[in-house]
C-alpha positions as CSV (number, residue, x, y, z in Angstrom):
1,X,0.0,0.0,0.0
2,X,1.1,3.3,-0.9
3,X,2.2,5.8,2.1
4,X,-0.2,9.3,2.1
5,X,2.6,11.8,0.8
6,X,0.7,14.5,2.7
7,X,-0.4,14.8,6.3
8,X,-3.0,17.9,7.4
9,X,-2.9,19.0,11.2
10,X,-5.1,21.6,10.7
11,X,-7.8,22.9,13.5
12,X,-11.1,23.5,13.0
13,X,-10.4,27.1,14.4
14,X,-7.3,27.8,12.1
15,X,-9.1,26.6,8.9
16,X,-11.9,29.1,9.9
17,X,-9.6,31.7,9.8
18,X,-7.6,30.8,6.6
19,X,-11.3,31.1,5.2
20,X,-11.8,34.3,6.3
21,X,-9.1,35.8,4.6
22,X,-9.8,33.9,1.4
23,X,-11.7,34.6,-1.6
24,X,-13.1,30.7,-1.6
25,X,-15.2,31.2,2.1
26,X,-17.7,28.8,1.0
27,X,-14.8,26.3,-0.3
28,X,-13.8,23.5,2.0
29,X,-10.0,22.9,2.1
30,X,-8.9,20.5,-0.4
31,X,-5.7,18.4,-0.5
32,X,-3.9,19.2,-3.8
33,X,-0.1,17.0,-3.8
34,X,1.6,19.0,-6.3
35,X,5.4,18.3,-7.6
36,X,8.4,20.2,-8.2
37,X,11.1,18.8,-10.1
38,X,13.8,20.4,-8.6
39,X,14.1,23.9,-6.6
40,X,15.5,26.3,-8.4
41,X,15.3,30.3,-9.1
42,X,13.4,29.5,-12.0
43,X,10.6,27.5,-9.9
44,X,10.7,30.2,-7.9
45,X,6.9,31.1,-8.5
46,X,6.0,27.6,-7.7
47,X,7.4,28.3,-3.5
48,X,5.6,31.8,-3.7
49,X,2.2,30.3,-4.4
50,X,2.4,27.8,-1.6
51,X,4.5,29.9,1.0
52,X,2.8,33.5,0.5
53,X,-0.8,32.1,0.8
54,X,-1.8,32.1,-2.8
55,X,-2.9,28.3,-2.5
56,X,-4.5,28.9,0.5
57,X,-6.4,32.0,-0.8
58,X,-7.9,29.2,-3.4
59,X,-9.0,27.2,-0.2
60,X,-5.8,24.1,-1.6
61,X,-4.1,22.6,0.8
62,X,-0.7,22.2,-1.5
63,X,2.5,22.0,-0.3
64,X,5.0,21.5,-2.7
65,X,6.8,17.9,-3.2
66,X,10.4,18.1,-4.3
67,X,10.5,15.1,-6.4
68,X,14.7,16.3,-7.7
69,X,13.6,15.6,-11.3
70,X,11.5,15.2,-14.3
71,X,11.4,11.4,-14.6
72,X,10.2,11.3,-10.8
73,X,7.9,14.2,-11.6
74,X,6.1,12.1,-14.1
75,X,5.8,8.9,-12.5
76,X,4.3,10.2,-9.0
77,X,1.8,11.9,-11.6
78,X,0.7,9.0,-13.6
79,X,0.8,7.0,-10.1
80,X,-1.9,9.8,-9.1
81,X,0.4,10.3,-6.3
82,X,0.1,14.2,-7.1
83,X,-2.1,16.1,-9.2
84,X,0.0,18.4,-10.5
85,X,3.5,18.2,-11.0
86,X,6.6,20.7,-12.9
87,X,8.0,18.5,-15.9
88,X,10.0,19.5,-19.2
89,X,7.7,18.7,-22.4
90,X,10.1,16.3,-23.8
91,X,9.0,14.1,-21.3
92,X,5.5,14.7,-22.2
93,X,6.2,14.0,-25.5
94,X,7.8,10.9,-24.7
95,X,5.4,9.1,-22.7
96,X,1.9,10.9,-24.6
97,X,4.0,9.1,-27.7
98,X,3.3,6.0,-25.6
99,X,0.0,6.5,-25.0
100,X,-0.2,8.6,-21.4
101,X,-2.8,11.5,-21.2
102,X,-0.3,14.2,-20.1
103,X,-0.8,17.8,-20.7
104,X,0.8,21.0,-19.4
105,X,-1.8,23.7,-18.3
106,X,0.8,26.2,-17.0
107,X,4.4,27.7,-17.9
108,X,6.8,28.6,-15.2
109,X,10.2,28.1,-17.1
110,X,9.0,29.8,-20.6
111,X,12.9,30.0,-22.1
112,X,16.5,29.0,-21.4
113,X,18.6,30.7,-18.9
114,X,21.4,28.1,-18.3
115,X,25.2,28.7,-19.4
116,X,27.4,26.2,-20.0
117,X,30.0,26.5,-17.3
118,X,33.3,25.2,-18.2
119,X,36.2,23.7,-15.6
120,X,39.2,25.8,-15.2
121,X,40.8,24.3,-18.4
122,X,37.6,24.4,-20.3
123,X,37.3,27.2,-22.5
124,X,35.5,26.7,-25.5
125,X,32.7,24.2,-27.0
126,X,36.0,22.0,-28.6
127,X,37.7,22.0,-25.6
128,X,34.8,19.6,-24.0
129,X,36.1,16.9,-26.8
130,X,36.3,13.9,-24.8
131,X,35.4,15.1,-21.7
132,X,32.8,14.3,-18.9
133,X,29.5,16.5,-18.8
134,X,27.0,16.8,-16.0
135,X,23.7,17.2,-16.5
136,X,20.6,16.4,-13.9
137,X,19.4,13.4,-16.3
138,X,20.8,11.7,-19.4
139,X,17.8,12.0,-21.6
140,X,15.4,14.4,-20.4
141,X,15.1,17.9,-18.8
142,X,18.0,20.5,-18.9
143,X,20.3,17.9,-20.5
144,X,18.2,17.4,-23.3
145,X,18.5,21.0,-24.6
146,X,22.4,20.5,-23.6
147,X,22.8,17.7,-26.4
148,X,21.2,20.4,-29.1
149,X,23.6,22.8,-28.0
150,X,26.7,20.8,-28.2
151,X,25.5,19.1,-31.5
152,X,24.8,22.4,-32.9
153,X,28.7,23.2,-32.0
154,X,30.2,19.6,-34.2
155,X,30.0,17.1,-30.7
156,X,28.0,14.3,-30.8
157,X,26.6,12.2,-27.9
158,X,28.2,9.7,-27.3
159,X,30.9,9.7,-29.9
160,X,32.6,13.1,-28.5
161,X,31.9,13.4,-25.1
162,X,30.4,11.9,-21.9
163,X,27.2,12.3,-20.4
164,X,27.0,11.8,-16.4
165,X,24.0,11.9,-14.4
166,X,24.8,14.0,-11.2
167,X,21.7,15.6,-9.9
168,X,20.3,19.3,-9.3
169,X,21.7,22.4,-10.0
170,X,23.5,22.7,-6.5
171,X,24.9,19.2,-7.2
172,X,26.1,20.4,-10.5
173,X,27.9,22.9,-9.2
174,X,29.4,21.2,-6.3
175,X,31.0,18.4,-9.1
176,X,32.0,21.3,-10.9
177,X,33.8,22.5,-8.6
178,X,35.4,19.6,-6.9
179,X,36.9,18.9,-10.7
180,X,34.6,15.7,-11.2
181,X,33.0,17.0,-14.1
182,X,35.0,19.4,-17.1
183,X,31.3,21.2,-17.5
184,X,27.9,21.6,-16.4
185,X,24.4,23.5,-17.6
186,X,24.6,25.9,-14.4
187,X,20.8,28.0,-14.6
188,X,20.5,32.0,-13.5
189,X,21.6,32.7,-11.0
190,X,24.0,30.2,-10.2
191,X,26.2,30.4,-12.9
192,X,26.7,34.3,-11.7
193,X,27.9,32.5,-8.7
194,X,30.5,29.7,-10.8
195,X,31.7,32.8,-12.6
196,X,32.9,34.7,-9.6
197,X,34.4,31.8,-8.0
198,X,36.8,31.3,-11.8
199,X,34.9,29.3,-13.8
200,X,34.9,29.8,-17.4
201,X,31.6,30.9,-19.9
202,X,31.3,28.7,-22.8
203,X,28.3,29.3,-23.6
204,X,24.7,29.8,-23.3
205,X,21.7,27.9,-24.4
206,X,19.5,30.8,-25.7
207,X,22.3,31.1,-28.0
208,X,21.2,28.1,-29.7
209,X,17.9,27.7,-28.5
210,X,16.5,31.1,-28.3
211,X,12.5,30.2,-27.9
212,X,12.1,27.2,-26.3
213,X,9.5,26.0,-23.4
214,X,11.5,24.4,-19.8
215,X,9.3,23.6,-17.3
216,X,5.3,23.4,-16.5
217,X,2.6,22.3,-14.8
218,X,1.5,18.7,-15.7
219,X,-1.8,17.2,-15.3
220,X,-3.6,14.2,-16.2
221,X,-6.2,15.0,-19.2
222,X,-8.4,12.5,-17.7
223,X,-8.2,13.8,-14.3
224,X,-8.6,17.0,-14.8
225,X,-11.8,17.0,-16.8
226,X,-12.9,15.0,-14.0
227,X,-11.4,17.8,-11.9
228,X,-11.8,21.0,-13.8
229,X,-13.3,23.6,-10.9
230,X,-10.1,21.8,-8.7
231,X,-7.8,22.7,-11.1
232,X,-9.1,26.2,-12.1
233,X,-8.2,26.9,-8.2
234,X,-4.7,25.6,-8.6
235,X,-4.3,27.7,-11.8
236,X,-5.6,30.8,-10.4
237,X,-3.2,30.5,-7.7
238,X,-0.5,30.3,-9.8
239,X,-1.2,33.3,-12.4
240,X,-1.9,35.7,-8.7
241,X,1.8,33.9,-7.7
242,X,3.2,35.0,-11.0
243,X,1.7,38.3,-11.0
244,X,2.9,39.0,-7.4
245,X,6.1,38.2,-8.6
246,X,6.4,40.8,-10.9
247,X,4.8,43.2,-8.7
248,X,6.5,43.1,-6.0
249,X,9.8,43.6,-6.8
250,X,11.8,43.9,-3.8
251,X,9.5,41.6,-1.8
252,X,9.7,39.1,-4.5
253,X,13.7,39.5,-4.2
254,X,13.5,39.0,-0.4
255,X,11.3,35.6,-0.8
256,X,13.6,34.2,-3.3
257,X,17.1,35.0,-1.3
258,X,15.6,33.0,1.7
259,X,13.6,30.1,0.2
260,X,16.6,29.6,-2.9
261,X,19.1,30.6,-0.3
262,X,20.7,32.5,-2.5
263,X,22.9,36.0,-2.1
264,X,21.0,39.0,-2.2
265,X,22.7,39.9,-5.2
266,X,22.5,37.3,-6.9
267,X,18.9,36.8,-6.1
268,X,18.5,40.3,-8.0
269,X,20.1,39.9,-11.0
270,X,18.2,36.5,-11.2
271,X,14.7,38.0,-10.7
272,X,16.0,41.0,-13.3
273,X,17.2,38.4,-16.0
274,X,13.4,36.1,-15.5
275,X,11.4,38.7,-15.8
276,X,13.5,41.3,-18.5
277,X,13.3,38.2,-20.8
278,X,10.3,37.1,-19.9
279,X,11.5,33.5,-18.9
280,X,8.7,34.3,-16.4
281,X,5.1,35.1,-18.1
282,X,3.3,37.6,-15.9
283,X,0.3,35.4,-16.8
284,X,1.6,32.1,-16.3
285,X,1.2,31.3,-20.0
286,X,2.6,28.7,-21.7
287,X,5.2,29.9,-24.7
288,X,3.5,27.7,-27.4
289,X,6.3,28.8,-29.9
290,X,9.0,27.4,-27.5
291,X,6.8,24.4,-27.6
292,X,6.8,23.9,-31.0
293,X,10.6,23.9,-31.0
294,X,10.6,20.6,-29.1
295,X,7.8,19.2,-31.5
296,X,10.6,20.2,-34.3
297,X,13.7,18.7,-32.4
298,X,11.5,15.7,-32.0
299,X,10.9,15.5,-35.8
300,X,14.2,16.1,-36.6
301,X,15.5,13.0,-34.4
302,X,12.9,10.5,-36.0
303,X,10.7,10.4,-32.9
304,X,7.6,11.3,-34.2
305,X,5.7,9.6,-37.2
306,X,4.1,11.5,-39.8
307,X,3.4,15.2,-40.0
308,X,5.1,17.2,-37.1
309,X,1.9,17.2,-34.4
310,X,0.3,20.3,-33.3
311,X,1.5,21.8,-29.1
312,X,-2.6,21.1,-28.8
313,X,-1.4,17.4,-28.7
314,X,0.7,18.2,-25.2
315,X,-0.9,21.3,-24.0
316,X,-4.2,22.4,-22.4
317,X,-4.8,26.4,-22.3
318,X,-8.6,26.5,-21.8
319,X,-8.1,25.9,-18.0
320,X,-5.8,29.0,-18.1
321,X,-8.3,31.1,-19.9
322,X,-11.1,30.3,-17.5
323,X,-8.9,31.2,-14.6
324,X,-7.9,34.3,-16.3
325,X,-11.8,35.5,-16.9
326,X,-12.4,34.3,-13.2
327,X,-10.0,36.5,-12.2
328,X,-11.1,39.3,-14.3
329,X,-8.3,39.3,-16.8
330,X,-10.0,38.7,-20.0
């Protein structure tokens, strides 16, 4: 039997006043398990909608699960194990390509922000011939874009270089630095971080993938048309989340240098690069063109029969729209 992922301790009393304060007053409190592939800066929004109150506002009970990974990410979804989880679409792809009723309902990653940080004697894209890379999976998530990149540059996996597993971004960087990997995809802010402490640029992913879709929120089709006023909560928590990112500058900054623990600094120049380049939508939108270049890469590797599908295939936006008119927006 599988153990409950979640426990509630909450009075009578205390759920009385969450209510109060909350737009759903004649809501009860749902349970709503919900995943995160990894904490990052970039799933930043993700913590702000649990820890400032935005789920709560929606009457969820939804703390976020740290599952450290896409893979994980899926499988605790199918397993029903949570109801929404943060996943890369090539892994939609991959397993709706199987037969799976995956789709993503909302963006938080919307574009690349990663750099390609190179050991002390790694300079350039050739100087990674024959060496190890780390990346957080060999197939999926940021190490799939990391394979375009490098191909894109003349390497080829596995002919010209080696592909390690090592784990999150913190455990990138730890390898990194300990000399156990010659290079690793380190995300803003982080590689702000490598570079201070010597570590070379070699290059960044948006200069090879400029549009491309990282990270969203995953639900089962079947589920949520089952669940569709549920997950209208969920998604309205997330665009308010989103918004009071953006907002909220210098609060925003504070959440995300104690949640990430990260440097003040560096948790500035991190919100600054999201939201300049809208790797953040204010909306919570989904970048549909970025999408479509993982349809295309797809295509291009044999992995998909016929005609190139449409993003409809892996994406649901209607839930997003309702929110958006529930909330007033359009």
């Amino acid at each position: 039997m599988r153990k409950p992922l979640l426990t509630v301790s909450a009075t009578i009393v205390l759920s009385l006043l969450v209510f109060i304060s909350s737009p759903c007053l004649s809501q009860e409190k749902v349970k709503f398990p919900v995943g995160a592939s990894s904490k990052t800066l970039g799933y930043g929004p993700l913590w702000v909608a649990w820890k400032q109150g935005f789920f709560d506002q929606q009457g969820l009970d939804a703390p976020v699960i740290l599952l450290r990974g896409t893979p994980p990410s899926v499988q605790a979804l199918v397993a029903g194990s949570v109801f929404a989880a943060g996943a890369t679409p090539d892994a939609i792809i991959e397993v709706t390509e199987r037969g799976l009723d995956l789709a993503m309902v909302v963006g938080v990653i919307n574009g690349l922000s990663h750099a390609i940080m190179g050991g002390k004697n790694y300079k350039s894209y050739e100087s990674l011939r024959g060496a190890t890379i780390g990346g957080q999976s060999l197939t999926s998530g940021i190490t799939f874009p990391l394979r375009q990149v490098l191909k894109s540059k003349g390497l080829e996996y596995p002919r010209d270089y080696k592909l390690v597993n090592v784990g999150g971004t913190a455990d990138l960087f730890a390898a990194l630095s300990s000399g156990q990997i010659a290079a690793a995809p380190l995300a803003v802010p982080l590689n702000f971080a490598a570079e201070e402490a010597g570590f070379n640029v070699i290059g960044w992913y948006r200069d090879v993938l400029p549009n491309y879709q990282l990270t969203g929120m995953v639900v089962k089709r079947s589920w949520a048309e089952t669940n569709r006023p549920l997950l209208i909560r969920f998604v309205k928590s997330m665009v308010l989340a989103m918004r009071w990112v953006y907002e909220n500058k210098e609060q925003a900054i504070d959440f995300l240098t104690k949640e990430m623990k990260l440097k003040p600094a560096h948790a500035r120049k991190g919100w600054e690069h999201y939201t300049t380049n809208r790797i953040w939508y204010p909306d919570a939108d989904i970048n549909v063109e970025g999408f479509k270049t993982l349809i295309q890469i797809f295509g291009e590797q044999g992995q998909l029969k016929g005609p190139l599908p449409s993003p409809a295939k892996y994406i649901d936006q209607s839930y997003l729209r309702e929110a958006l008119r529930e909330l007033g927006s359009r």
